[in-house]
TORKOL-4160 file (C-alpha; in steps of 0.2 Angstrom, whole numbers, padded with zeros to 4 digits, m for minus):
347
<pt num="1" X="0342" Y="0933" Z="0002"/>
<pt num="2" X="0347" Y="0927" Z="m0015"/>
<pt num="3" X="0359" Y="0942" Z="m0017"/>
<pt num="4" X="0368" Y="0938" Z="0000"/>
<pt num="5" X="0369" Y="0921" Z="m0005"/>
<pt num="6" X="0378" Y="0925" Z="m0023"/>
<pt num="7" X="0389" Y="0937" Z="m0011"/>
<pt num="8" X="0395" Y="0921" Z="0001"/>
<pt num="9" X="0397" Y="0912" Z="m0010"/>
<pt num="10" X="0408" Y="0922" Z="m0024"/>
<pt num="11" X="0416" Y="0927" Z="m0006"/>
<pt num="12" X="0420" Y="0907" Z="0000"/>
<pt num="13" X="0427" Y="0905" Z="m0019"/>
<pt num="14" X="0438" Y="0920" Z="m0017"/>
<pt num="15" X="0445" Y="0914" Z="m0003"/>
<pt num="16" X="0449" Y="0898" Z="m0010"/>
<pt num="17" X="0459" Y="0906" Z="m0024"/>
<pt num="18" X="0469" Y="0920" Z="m0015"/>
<pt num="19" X="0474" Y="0909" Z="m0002"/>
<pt num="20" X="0486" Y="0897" Z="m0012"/>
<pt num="21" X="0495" Y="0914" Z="m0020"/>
<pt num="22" X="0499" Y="0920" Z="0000"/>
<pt num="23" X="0504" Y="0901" Z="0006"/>
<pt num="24" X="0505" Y="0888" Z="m0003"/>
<pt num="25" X="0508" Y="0877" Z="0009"/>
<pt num="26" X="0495" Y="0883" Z="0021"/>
<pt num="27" X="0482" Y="0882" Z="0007"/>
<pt num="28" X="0487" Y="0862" Z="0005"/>
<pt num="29" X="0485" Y="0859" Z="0023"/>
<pt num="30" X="0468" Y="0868" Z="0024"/>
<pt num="31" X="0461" Y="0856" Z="0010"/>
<pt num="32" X="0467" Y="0839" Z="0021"/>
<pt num="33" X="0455" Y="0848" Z="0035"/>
<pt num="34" X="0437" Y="0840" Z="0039"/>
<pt num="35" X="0425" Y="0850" Z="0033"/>
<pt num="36" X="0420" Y="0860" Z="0050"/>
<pt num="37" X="0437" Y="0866" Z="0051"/>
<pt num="38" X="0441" Y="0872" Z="0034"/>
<pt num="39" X="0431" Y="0886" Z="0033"/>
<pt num="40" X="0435" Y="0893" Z="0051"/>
<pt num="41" X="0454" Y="0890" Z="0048"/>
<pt num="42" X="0455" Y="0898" Z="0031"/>
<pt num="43" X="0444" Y="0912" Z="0036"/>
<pt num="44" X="0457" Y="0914" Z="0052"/>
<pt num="45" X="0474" Y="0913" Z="0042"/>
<pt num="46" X="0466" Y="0925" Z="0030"/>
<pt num="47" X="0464" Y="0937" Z="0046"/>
<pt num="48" X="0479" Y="0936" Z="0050"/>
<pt num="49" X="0488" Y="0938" Z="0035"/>
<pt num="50" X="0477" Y="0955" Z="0032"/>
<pt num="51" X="0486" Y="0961" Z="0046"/>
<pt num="52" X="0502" Y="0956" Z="0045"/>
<pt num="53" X="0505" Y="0964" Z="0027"/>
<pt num="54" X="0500" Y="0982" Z="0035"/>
<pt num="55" X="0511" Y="0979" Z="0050"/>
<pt num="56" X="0525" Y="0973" Z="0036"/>
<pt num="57" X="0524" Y="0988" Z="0025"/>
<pt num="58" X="0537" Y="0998" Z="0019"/>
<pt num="59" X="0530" Y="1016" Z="0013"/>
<pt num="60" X="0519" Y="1015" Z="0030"/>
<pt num="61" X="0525" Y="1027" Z="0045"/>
<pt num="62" X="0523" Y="1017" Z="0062"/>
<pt num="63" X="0507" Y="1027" Z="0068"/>
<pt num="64" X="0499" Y="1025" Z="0054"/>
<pt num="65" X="0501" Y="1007" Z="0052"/>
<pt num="66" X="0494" Y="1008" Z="0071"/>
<pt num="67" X="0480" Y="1018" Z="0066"/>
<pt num="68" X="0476" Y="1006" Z="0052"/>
<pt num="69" X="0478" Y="0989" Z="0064"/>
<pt num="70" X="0465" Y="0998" Z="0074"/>
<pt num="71" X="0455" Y="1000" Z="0061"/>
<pt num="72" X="0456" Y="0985" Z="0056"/>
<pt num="73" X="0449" Y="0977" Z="0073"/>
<pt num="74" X="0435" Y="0989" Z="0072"/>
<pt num="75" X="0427" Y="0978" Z="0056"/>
<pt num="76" X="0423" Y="0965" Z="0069"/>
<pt num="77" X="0409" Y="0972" Z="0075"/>
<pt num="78" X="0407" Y="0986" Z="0059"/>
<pt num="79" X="0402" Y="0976" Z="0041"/>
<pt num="80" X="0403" Y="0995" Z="0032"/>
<pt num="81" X="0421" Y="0995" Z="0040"/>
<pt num="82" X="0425" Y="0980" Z="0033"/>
<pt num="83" X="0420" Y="0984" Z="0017"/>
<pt num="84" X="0430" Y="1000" Z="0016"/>
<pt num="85" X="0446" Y="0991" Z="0022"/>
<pt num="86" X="0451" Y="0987" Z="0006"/>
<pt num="87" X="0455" Y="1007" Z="m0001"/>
<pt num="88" X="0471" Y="1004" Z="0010"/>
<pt num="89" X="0478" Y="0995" Z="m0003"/>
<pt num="90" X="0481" Y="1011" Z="m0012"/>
<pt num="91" X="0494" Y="1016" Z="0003"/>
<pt num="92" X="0504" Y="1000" Z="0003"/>
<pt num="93" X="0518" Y="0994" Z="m0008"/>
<pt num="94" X="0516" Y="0974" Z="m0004"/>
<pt num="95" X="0515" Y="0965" Z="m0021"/>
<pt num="96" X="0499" Y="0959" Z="m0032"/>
<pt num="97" X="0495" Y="0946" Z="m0023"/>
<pt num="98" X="0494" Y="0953" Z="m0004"/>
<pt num="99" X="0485" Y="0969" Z="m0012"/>
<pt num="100" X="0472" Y="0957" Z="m0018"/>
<pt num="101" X="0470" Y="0950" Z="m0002"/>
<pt num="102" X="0468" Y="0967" Z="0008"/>
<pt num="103" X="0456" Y="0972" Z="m0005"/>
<pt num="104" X="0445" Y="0958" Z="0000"/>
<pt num="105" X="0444" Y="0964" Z="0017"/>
<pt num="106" X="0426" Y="0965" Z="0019"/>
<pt num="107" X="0424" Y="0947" Z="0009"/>
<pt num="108" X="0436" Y="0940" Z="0023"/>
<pt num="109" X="0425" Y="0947" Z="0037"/>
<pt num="110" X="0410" Y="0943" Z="0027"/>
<pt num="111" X="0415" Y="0925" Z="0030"/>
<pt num="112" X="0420" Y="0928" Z="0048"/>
<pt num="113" X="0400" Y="0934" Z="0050"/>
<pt num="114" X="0394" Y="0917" Z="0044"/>
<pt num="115" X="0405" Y="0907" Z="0055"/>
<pt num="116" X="0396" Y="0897" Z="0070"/>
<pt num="117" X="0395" Y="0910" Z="0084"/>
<pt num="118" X="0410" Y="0897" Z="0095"/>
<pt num="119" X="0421" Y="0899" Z="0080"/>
<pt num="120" X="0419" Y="0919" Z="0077"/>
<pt num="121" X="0424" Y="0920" Z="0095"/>
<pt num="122" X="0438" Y="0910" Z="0094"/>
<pt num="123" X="0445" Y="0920" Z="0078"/>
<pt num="124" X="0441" Y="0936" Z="0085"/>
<pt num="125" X="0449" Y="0933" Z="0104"/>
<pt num="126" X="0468" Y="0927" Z="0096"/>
<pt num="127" X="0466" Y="0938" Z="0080"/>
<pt num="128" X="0462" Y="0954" Z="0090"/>
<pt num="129" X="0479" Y="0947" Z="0106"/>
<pt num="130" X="0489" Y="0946" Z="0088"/>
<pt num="131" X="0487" Y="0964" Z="0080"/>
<pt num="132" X="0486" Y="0971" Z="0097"/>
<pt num="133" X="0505" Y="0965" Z="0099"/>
<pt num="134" X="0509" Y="0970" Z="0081"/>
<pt num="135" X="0503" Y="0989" Z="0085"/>
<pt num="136" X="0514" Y="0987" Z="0098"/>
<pt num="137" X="0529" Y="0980" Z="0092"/>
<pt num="138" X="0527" Y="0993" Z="0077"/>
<pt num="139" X="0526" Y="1009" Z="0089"/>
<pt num="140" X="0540" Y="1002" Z="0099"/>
<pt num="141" X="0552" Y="1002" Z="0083"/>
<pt num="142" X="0546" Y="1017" Z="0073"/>
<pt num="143" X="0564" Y="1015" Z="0063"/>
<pt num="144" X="0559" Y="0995" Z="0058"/>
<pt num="145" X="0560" Y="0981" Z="0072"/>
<pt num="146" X="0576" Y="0977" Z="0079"/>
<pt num="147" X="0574" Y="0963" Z="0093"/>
<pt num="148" X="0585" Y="0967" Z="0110"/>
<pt num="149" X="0584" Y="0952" Z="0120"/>
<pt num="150" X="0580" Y="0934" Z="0119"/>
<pt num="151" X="0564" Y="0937" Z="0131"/>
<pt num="152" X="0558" Y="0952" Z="0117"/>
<pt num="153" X="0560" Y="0937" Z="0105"/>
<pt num="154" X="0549" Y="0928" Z="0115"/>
<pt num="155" X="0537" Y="0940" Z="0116"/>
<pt num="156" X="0536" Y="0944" Z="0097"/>
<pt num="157" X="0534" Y="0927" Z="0094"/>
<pt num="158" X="0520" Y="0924" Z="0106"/>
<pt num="159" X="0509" Y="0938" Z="0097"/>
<pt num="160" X="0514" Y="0932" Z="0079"/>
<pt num="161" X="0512" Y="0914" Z="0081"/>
<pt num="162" X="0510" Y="0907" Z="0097"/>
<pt num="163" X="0494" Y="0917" Z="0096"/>
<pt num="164" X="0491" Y="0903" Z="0081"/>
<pt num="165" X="0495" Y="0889" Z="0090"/>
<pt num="166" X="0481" Y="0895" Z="0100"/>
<pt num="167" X="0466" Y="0898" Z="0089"/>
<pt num="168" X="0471" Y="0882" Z="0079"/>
<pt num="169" X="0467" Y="0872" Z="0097"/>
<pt num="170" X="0453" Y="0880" Z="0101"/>
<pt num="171" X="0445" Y="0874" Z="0085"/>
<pt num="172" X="0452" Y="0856" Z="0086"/>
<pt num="173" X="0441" Y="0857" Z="0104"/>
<pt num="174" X="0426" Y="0866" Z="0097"/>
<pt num="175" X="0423" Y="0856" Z="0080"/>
<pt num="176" X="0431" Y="0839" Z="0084"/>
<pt num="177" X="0424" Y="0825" Z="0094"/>
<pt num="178" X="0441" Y="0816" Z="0093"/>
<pt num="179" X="0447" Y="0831" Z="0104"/>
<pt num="180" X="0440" Y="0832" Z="0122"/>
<pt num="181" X="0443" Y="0839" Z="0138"/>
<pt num="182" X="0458" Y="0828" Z="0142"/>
<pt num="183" X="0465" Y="0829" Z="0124"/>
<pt num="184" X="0462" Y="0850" Z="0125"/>
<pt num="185" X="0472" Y="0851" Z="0140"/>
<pt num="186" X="0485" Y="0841" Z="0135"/>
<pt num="187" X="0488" Y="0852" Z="0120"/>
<pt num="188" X="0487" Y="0867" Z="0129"/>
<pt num="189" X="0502" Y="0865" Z="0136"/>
<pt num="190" X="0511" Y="0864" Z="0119"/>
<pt num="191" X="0501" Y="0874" Z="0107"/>
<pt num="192" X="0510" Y="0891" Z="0109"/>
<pt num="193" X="0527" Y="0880" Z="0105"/>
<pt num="194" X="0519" Y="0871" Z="0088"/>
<pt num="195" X="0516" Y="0891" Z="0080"/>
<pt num="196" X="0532" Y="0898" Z="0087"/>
<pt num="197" X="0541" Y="0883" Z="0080"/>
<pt num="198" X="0537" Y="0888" Z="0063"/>
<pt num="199" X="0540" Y="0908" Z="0066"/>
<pt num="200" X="0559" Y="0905" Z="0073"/>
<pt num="201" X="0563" Y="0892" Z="0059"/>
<pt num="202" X="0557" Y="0906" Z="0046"/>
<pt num="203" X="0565" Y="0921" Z="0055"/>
<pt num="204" X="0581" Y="0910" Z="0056"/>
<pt num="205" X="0578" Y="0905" Z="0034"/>
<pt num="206" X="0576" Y="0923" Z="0028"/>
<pt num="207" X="0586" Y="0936" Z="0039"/>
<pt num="208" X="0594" Y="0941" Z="0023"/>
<pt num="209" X="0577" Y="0944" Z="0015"/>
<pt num="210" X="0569" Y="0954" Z="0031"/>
<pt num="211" X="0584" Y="0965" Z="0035"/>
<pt num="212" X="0582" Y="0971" Z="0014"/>
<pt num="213" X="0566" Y="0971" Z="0012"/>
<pt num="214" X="0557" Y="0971" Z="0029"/>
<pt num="215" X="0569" Y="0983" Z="0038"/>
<pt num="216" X="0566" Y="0970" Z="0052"/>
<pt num="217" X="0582" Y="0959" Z="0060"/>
<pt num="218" X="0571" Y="0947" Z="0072"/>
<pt num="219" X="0591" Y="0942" Z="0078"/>
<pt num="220" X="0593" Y="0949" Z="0096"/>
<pt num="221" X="0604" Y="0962" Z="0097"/>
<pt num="222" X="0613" Y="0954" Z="0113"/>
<pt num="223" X="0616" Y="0938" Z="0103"/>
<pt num="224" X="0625" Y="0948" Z="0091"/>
<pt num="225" X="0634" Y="0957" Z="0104"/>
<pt num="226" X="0641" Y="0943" Z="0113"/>
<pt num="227" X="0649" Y="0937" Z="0095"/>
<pt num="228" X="0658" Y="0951" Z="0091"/>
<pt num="229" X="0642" Y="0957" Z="0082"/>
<pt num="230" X="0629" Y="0970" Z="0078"/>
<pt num="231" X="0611" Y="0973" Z="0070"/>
<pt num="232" X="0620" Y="0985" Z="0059"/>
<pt num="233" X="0633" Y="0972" Z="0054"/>
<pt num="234" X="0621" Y="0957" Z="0052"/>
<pt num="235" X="0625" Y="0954" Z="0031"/>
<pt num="236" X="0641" Y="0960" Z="0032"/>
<pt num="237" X="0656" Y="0947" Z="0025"/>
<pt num="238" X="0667" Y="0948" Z="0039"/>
<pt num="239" X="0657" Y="0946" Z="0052"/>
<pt num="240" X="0648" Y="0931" Z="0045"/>
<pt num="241" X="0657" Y="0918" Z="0058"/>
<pt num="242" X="0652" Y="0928" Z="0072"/>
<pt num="243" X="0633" Y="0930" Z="0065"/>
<pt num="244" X="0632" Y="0913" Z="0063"/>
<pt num="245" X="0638" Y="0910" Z="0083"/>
<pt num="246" X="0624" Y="0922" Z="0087"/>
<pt num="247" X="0613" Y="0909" Z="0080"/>
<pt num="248" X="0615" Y="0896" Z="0090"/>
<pt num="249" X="0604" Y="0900" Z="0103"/>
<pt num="250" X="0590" Y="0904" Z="0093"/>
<pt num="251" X="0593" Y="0883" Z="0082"/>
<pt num="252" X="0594" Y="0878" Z="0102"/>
<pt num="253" X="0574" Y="0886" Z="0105"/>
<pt num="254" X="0568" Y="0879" Z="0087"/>
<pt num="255" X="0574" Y="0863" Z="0090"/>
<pt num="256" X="0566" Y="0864" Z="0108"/>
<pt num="257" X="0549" Y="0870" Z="0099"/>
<pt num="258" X="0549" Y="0859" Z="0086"/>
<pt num="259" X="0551" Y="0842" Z="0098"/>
<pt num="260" X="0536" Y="0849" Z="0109"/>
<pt num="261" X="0527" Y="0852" Z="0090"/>
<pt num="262" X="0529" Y="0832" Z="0090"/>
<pt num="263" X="0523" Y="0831" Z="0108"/>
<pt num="264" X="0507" Y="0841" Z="0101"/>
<pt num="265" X="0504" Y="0831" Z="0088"/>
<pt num="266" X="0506" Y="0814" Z="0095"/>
<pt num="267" X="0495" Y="0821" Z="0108"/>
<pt num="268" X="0481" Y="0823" Z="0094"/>
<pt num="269" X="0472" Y="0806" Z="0092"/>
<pt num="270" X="0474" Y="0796" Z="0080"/>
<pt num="271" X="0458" Y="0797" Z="0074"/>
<pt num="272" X="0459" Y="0814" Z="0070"/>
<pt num="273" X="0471" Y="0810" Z="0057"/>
<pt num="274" X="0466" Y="0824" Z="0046"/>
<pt num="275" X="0472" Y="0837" Z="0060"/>
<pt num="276" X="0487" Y="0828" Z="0063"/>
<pt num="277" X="0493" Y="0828" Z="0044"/>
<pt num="278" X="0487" Y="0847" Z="0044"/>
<pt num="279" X="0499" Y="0849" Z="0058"/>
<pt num="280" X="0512" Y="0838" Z="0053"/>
<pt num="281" X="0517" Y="0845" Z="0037"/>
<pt num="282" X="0524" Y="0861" Z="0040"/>
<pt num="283" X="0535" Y="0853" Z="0056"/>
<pt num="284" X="0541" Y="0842" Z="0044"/>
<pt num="285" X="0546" Y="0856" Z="0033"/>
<pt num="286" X="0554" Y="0866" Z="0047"/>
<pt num="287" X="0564" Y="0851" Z="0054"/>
<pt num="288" X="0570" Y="0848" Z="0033"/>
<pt num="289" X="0574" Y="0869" Z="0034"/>
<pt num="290" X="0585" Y="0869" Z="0050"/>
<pt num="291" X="0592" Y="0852" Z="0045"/>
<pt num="292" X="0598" Y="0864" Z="0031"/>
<pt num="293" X="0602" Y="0878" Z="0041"/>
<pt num="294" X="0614" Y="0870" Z="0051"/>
<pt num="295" X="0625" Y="0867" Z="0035"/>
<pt num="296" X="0624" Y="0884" Z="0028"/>
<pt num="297" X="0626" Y="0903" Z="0029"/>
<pt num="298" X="0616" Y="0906" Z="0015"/>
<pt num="299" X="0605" Y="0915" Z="0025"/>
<pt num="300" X="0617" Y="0928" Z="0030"/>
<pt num="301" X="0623" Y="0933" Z="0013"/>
<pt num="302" X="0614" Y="0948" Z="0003"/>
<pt num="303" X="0600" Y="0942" Z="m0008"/>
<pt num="304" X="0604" Y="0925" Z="0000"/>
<pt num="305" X="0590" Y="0910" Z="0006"/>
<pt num="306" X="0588" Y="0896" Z="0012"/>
<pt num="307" X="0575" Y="0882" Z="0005"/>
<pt num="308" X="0571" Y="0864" Z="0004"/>
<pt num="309" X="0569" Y="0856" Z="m0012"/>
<pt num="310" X="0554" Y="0855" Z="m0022"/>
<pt num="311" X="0556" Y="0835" Z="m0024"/>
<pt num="312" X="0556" Y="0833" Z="m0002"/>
<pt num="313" X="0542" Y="0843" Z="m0001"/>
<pt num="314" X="0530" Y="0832" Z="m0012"/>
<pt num="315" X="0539" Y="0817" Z="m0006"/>
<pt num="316" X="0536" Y="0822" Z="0013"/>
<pt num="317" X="0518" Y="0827" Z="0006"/>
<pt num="318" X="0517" Y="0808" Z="0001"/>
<pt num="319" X="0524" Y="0800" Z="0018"/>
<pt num="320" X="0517" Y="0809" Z="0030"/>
<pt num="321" X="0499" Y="0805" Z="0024"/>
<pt num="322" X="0504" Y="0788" Z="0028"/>
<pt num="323" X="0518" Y="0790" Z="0042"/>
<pt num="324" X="0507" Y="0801" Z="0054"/>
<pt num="325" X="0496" Y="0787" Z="0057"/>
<pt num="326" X="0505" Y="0783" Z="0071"/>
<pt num="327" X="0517" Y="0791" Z="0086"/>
<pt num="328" X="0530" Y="0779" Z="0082"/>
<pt num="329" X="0531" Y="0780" Z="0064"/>
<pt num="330" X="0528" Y="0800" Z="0063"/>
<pt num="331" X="0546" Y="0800" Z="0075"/>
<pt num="332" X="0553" Y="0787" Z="0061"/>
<pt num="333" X="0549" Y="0801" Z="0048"/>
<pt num="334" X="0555" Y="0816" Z="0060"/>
<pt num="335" X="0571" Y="0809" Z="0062"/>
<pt num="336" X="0575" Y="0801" Z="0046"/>
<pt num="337" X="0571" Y="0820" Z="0040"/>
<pt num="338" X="0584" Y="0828" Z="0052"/>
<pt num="339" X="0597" Y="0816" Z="0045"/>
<pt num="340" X="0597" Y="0818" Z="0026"/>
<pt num="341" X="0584" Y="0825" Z="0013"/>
<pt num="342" X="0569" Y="0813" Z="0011"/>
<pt num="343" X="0569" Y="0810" Z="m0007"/>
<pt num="344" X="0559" Y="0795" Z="m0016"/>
<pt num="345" X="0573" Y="0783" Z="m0025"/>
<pt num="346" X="0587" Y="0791" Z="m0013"/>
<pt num="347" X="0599" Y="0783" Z="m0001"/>
């Protein structure tokens, strides 16, 4: 007993130190959690990030990246499999950090098992939808993912990150008394927009960065087409006016996401403030981001990203903790954010 002890624990505080060196600025919205939903959210995004660095991986051929998704489901119900998980890192080509977190495998589940049994079924129902639309998506694209249609956009996103949007509201309902029936409802009808949101904003950021380091291009081919465009030509020089036509469509949808992201959040009580700051921050970050993409083609040129500034993001970490008290002031901050960068001591 005292062993298994040692092992949760050395487990929980492996967690706690791998997660900040694969997000950042998911690890400082974890921490703003109450303390029934921290472990269940880390534990979840953890999941989730296990699997998406095989599905992301380079040296990996598509069936065996399937084979490995699969195998990765199985440590649901098989602790030995779990544990073994972690041998796969000598197959991938991700860096340090997502190594050491693949390596922990059997930690993360280890964590999954000492969950309430209402939060290992949430986790397991929308982390098991995700990877099952990753091996498909990989399968489909055995030469890297190259999106068709706006409706196979759609679809990716769902599995990646409306998937999320999911999991995360199910835990509001499960471990918040501030979130009842009514409330649950009501965020159901928004909650697949507040993850996709953030999955189009990022896919719009680094298109330079997946097309050379991901072999992926999220950009539907029949966007491009329609500009005078192709996958093949998507960081070329002189096609960069017509790329950036092609992305109109898809700023059109993250701008739709991201106002029924507010929707979601004003929908949160006010109460709960400590879910709503976790779920404000990185809408406030995407709304900063396409604020900048609309003045840029950064994002479209080789080796070329597209980031906000270190100062906004501690200064929006400063005002939101204050300005999401409230629906009228968390619309103040939204749209002062759209305008210009929030910078404390500027204009």
């Amino acid at each position: 007993m005292v062993a298994n002890d040692l092992m949760v624990s050395g487990a929980v505080r492996e967690s706690r130190l791998i997660l900040p060196r694969v997000s950042r600025t998911f690890a400082l919205g974890v921490k703003l959690l109450p303390p029934r939903l921290e472990p269940p959210v880390r534990v979840g995004y953890l999941l989730c990030r296990i699997a998406d660095t095989v599905e992301d991986d380079l040296r990996l051929s598509p069936r065996r990246k399937a084979d490995l998704l699969d195998d990765f489901l199985v440590c649901f119900d098989d602790a030995g499999a779990a544990d073994r998980y972690g041998a796969v890192i000598a197959e991938l080509t991700a860096s340090d950090d997502y190594l050491e977190l693949v390596a922990t495998t059997g930690h993360v589940f280890l964590m999954w098992r000492m969950l309430d049994e209402r939060s290992r079924a949430i986790l397991r129902r929308w982390v098991v939808e995700m990877v099952r639309g990753m091996r498909q998506f990989v399968l489909d694209h055995p030469d890297g993912i190259r999106i068709a249609s706006l409706d196979e956009f759609h679809h990716y996103c769902y599995f990646v990150a409306g998937t999320v949007g999911h999991l995360l509201t199910e835990l509001w309902h499960a471990h918040s008394p501030l979130v009842g029936n009514r409330t649950y409802e009501r965020l159901l009808e928004d909650c697949e927009a507040f993850g996709e949101a953030l999955q189009t904003v990022n896919i719009l950021k680094d298109i330079a960065w997946d097309a050379e380091r991901e072999n992926a291009i999220y950009i539907p081919s029949d966007l491009l087409k329609a500009a005078g465009s192709d996958h093949d030509g998507i960081l070329r020089e002189e096609r960069r006016h017509a790329n950036r036509d092609a992305l109109i469509p898809l700023m059109h949808l993250a701008h739709d996401d991201i106002e029924r992201s507010l929707r979601y959040i004003e929908a949160i009580p006010a109460a709960a403030v400590r879910i709503r700051l976790f779920c404000v921050l990185p809408i406030l970050f995407a709304i900063a981001t396409m604020r900048e993409l609309e003045q840029t083609e950064a994002m479209l040129v080789p080796g070329g990203s597209v980031k906000i500034a270190r100062a906004e993001v501690r200064a929006l970490i400063v005002a939101a903790s204050t300005s999401t008290l409230t629906n009228p002031t968390l619309r103040w901050l939204a749209d002062r954010v759209r305008k210009k960068p929030f910078v404390f001591g500027g204009p």
